[in-house]
C-alpha positions in Angstrom: -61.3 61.5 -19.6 -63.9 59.2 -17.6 -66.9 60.7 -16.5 -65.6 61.7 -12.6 -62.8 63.9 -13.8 -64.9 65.4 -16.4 -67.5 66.1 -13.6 -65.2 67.7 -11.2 -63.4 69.9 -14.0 -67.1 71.1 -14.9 -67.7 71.9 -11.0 -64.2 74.0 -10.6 -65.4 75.8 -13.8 -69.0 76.4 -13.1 -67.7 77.9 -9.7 -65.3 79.7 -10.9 -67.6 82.1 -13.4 -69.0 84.0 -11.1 -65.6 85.1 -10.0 -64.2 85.7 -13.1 -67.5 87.5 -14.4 -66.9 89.7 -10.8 -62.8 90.5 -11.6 -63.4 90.9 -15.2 -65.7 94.1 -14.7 -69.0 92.6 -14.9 -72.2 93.8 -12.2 -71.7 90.3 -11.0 -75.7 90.4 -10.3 -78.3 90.2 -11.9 -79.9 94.1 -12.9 -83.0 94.8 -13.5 -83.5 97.0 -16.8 -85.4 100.0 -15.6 -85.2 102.5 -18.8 -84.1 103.1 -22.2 -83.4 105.8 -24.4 -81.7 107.0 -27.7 -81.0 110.8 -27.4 -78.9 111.4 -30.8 -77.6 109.4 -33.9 -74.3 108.2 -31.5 -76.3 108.4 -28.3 -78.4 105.3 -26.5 -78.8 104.6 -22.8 -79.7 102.4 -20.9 -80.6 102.6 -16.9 -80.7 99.5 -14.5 -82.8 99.1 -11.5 -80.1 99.2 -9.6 -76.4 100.9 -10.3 -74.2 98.1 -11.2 -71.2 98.9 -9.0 -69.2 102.0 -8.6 -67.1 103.8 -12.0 -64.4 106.1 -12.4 -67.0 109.0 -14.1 -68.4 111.4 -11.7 -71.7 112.6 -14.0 -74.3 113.5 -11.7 -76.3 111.1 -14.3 -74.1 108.3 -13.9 -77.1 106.0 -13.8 -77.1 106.6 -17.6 -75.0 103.8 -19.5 -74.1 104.8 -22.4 -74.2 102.4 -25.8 -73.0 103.8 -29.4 -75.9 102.6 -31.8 -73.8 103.2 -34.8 -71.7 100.0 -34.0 -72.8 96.7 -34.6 -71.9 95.4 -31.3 -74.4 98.6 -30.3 -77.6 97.4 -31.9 -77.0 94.2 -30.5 -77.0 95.2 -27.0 -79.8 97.3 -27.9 -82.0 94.5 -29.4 -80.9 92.6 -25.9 -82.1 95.0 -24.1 -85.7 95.8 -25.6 -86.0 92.4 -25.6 -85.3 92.2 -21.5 -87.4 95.1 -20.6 -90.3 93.9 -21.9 -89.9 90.7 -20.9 -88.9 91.2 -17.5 -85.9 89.3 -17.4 -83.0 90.6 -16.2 -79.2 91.5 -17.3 -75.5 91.1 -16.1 -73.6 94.6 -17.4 -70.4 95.0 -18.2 -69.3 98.6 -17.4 -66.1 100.0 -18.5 -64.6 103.8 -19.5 -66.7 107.5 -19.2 -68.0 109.0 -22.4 -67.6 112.4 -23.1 -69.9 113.3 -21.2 -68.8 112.4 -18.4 -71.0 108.7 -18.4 -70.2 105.1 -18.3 -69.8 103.3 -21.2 -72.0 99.6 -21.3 -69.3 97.7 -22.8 -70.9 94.3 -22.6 -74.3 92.7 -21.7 -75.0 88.8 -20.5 -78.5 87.1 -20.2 -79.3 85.3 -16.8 
């Protein structure tokens, strides 16, 4: 592949990301981390500046995203996200499904 094709095919992909990361679920925008907190063995949240977009649960604490710290995938999107709030930095969520309490579930976490 010479180096002009191999440029445009890293342009069409690089465009289409934030597309895909859009489609596929994801905030789409960068989110600010704004609190964290761990309220039973099976029971983390984590709230964003800003609500990522809009979810099928209907919580009146629906800013709460819920992560299960029991899982590995769990501690570490927890270790992420201490890591980002005291850095500053900020987050693109992946939001998916309503706990049983009625809250969304963070189902996936990317660094910008």
């Amino acid at each position: 592949m010479n180096k002009a094709k191999l440029f445009r095919f890293l342009v069409v992909i690089f465009l289409l990301i934030p597309f895909h990361t859009s489609a596929g679920g994801w905030s789409g925008s960068p989110l600010g981390i704004s609190q964290f907190l761990v309220e039973a063995d099976n029971r983390a949240y984590v709230v964003f500046s800003s609500i990522p977009f809009p979810n099928e649960c209907s919580s009146p604490s629906d800013k709460y995203h819920r992560i299960d710290p029991s899982t590995p995938k769990g501690k570490t999107m927890i270790s992420m996200i201490l890591a980002f709030k005291v850095s500053g930095k900020s987050v693109t969520a992946l939001v998916g499904g309503c706990d049983d309490w009625n809250r969304p579930i963070l189902k996936g976490l990317s660094v910008n």
